[in-house]
C-alpha positions as CSV (number, residue, x, y, z in Angstrom):
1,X,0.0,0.0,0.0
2,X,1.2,3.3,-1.5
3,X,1.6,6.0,1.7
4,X,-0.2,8.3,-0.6
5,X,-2.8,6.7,-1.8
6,X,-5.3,3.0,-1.4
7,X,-5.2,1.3,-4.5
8,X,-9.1,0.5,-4.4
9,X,-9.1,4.5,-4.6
10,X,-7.7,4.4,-7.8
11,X,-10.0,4.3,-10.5
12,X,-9.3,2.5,-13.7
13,X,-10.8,1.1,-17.2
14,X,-12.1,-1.7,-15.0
15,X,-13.9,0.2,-12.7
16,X,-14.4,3.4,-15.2
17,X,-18.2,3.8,-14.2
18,X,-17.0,5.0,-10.8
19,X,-15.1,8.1,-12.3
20,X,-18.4,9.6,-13.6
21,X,-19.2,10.9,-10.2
22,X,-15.5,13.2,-10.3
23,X,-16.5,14.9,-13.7
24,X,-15.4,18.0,-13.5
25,X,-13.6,17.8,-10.3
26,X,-10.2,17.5,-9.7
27,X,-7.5,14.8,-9.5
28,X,-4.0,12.9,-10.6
29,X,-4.1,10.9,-14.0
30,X,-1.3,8.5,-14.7
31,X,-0.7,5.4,-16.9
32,X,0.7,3.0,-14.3
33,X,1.0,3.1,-10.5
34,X,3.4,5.7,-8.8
35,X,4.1,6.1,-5.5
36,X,4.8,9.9,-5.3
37,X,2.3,12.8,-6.6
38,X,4.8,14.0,-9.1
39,X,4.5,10.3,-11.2
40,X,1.0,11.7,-11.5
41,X,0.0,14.3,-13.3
42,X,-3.1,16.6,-11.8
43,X,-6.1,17.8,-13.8
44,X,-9.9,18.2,-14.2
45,X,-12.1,14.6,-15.0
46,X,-13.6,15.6,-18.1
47,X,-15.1,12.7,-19.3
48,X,-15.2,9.1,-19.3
49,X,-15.6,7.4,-22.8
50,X,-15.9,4.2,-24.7
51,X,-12.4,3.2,-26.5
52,X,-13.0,-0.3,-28.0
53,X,-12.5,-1.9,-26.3
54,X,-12.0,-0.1,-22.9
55,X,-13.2,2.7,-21.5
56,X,-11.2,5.6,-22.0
57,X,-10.1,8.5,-18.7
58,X,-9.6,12.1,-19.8
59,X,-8.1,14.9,-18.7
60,X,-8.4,18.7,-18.9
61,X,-5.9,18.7,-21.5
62,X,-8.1,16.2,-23.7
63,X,-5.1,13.3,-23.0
64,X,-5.7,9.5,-22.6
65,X,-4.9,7.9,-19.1
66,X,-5.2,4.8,-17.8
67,X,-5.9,5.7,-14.3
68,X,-7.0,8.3,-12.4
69,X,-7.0,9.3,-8.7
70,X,-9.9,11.7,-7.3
71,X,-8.1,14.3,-5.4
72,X,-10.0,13.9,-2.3
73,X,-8.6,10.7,-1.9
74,X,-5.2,11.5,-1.8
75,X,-3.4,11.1,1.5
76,X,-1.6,13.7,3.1
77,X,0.3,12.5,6.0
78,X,0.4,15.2,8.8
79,X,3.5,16.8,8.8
80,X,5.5,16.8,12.2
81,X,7.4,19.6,13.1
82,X,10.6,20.1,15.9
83,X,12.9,22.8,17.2
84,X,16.0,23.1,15.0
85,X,18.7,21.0,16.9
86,X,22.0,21.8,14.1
87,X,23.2,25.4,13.0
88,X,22.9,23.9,9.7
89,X,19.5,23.1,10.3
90,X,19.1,27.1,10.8
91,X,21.3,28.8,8.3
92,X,19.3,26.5,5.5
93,X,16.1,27.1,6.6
94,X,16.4,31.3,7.5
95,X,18.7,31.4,3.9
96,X,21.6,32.4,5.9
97,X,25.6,32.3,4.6
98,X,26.4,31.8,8.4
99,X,24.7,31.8,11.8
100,X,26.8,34.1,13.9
101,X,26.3,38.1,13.0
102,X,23.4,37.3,10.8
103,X,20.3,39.3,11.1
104,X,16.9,37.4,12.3
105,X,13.2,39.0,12.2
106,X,11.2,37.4,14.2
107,X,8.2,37.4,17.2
108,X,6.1,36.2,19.4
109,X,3.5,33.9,18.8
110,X,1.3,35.6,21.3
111,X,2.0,39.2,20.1
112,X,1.8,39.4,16.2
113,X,1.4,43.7,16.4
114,X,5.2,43.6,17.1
115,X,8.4,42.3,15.7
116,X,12.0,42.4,16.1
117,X,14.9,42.2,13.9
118,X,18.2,41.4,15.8
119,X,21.7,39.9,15.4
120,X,22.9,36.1,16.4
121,X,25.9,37.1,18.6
122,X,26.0,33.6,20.4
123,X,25.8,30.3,20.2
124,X,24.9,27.8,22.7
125,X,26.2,24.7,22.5
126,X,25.1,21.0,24.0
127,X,28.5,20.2,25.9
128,X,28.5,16.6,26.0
129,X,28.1,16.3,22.2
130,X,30.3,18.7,20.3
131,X,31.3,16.2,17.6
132,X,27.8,16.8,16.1
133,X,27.5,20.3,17.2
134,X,24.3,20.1,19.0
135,X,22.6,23.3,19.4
136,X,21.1,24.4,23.0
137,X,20.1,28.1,22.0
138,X,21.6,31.4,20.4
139,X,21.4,35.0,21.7
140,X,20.0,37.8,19.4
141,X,21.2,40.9,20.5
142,X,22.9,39.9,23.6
143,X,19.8,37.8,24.8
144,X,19.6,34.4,25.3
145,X,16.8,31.9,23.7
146,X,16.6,28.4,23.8
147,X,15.7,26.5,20.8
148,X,12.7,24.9,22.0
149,X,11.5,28.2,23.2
150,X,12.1,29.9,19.7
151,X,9.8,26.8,18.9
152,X,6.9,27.2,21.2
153,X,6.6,30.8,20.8
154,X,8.2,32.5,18.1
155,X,7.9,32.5,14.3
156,X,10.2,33.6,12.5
157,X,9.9,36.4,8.6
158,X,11.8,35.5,5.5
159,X,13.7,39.4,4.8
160,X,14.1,38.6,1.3
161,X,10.6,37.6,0.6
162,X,8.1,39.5,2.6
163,X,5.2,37.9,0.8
164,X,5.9,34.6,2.6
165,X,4.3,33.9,5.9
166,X,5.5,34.0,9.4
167,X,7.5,30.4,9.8
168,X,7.7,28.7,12.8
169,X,11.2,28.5,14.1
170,X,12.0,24.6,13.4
171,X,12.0,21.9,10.1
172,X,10.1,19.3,9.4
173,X,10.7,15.7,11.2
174,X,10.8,14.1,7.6
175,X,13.1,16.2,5.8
């Protein structure tokens, strides 16, 4: 079983009668079986038709497929979030050259009238693991945060891309 979707989900020439109910609604079309939405490719259900001696799935784009996947039946596992641990983990996700000296915006979760834009003059280092330079904390501007507070209750602002949203100050588990 595909993490992303059921199989009986999939609808197919064998089962074509079933895709009628997703005309015009949304989904992923394919040819064979793939395990990841981009082997899929997405699109409108615009018809289901009789190709002797199958029936025939089409797309927006008026394309043959073999299979197609109604969008509401796609799986999206929960994404699971944690406190950076690495300055790497940091400096990739805030698009920074370095951690030290660089310039963060950021605020409080509670408090979204205000925000502050310091510098990362310190960092905080686990002491019993500095082979894999474990991260405790950093100060911005002289004061000290801990990781998993910058977690809980700040979010953090891209500075080169103010259209993007407030980010919460960690990565994905799964990345």
């Amino acid at each position: 079983m595909s993490e992303l979707y059921d199989k009986k989900d999939v609808i197919s020439w064998a089962n074509s009668e079933d895709a009628r109910q997703y005309i015009g609604k949304e989904g992923y079309f394919a040819d064979k079986f793939g395990n990841y939405l981009t082997d899929w490719k997405k699109g409108t259900l615009e018809g289901v038709e009789e190709c002797a001696p199958i029936h025939c799935i089409f797309s927006t784009d008026r394309c043959v497929y073999g299979l197609f996947l109604p969008a509401d039946r796609v799986k999206h596992p929960e994404k699971k979030w944690r406190a950076f641990r690495y300055p790497h983990e940091i400096t990739a996700t805030l698009k920074l050259d370095r951690l030290l000296g660089s310039q963060i915006t950021f605020r409080r979760k509670t408090d979204t009238s205000k925000f502050y834009i310091g510098l990362v003059t310190r960092e905080y280092f686990v002491e019993n693991i500095p082979e894999e330079h474990y991260l405790k904390g950093i100060s911005i501007d002289g004061r000290h945060y801990n990781l998993d507070d910058l977690y809980e209750n700040y979010e953090w602002l891209d500075d080169t891309n103010f259209s993007q949203p407030w980010r919460p100050f960690g990565v994905l588990e799964n990345e």
